[in-house]
C-alpha positions in Angstrom: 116.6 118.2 142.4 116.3 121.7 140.4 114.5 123.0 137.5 116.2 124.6 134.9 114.9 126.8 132.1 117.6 128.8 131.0 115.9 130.4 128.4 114.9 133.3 130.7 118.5 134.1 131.5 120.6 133.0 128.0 118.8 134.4 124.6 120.5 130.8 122.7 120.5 127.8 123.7 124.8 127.7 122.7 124.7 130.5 124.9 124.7 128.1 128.6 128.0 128.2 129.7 129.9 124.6 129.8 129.9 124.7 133.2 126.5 126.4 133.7 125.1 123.1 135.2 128.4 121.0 136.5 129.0 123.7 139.6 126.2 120.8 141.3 127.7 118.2 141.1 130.4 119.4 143.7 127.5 120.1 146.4 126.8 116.4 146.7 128.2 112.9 146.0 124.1 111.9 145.1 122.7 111.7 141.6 120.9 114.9 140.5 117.8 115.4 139.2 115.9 118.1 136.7 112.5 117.3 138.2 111.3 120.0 135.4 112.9 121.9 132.5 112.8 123.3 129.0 114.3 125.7 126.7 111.5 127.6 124.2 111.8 126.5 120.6 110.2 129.9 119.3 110.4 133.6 120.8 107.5 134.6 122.9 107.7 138.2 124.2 110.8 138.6 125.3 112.6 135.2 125.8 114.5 134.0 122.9 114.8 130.6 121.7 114.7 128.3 118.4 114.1 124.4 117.8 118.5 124.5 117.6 118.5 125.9 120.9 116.3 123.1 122.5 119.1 121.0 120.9 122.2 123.0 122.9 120.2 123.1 125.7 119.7 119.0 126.2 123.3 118.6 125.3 124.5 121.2 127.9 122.5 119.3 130.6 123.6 116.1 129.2 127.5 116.9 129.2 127.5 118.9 132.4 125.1 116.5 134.4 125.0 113.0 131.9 126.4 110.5 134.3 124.8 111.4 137.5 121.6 112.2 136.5 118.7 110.3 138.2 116.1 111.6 136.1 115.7 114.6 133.9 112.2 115.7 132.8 111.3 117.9 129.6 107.9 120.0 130.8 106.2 118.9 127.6 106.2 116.4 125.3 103.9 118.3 123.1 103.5 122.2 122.8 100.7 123.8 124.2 97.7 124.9 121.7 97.6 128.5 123.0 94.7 129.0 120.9 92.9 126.3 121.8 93.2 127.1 125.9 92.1 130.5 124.9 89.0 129.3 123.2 88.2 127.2 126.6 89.2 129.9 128.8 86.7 132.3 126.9 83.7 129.4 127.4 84.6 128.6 131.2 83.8 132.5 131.3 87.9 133.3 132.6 90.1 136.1 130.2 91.4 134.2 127.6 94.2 137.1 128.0 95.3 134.5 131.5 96.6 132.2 128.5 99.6 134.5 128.5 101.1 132.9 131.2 101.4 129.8 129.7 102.9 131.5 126.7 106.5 131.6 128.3 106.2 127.9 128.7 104.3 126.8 125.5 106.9 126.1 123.1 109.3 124.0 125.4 107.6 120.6 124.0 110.3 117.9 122.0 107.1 117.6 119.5 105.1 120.7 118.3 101.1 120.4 119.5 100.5 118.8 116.2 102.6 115.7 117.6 104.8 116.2 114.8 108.4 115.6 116.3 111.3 118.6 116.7 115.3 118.0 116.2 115.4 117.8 120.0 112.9 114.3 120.5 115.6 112.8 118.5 118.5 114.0 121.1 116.1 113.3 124.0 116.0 109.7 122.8 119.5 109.3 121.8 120.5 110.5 125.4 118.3 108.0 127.0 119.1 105.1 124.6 122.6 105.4 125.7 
């Protein structure tokens, strides 16, 4: 079981080496697992990342690790409304400047907070339709 968000080492999601994922499978004759993972859809600070490299990113894993994955889970569904935790944040009396941290791992939803869906929900469910 690992998590895997490559977007704090690999500025693109095309940048994950083929065989960034597949050196795991040699370490065990079990199924792996992602128990958690994402890659950003949008820049935040210094990480890189656009709604395409979400795409790469779910196919690297899915290539690499496809037929001996047990399960794989995406960290979000939905993005994160930084704004919104802010705005709690600043009425539970906390620094709405915490919401930072959350920042780096806001944008790795398959739907933006809206619910409206990105190119990578309809990967995600190809892969899992298969």
């Amino acid at each position: 079981m690992i998590s895997s968000y490559p977007y704090f080492v690999f500025n693109s999601g095309t940048e994950i080496p083929a065989d960034y994922y597949s050196p795991l499978l040699s370490r065990t004759s079990k199924s792996v697992a992602i128990a958690e993972g994402g890659f950003s859809s949008r820049d935040v600070g210094p990480v890189k990342g656009t709604p395409e490299d979400q795409v790469a990113y779910l196919n690297a894993i899915h290539a690499q690790l496809g037929p001996r994955l047990a399960f794989w889970v995406n960290t979000l569904l939905n993005d994160f409304n930084l704004d919104s935790y802010a705005e709690q944040m600043k009425k539970e009396g906390r620094n709405p400047q915490d919401v930072l941290s959350l920042g780096a791992f806001a944008y790795t939803g398959l739907r933006n907070f809206d619910g409206s869906p990105r190119p990578a929900l309809e990967v995600w469910d190809e892969m899992r339709n298969r």
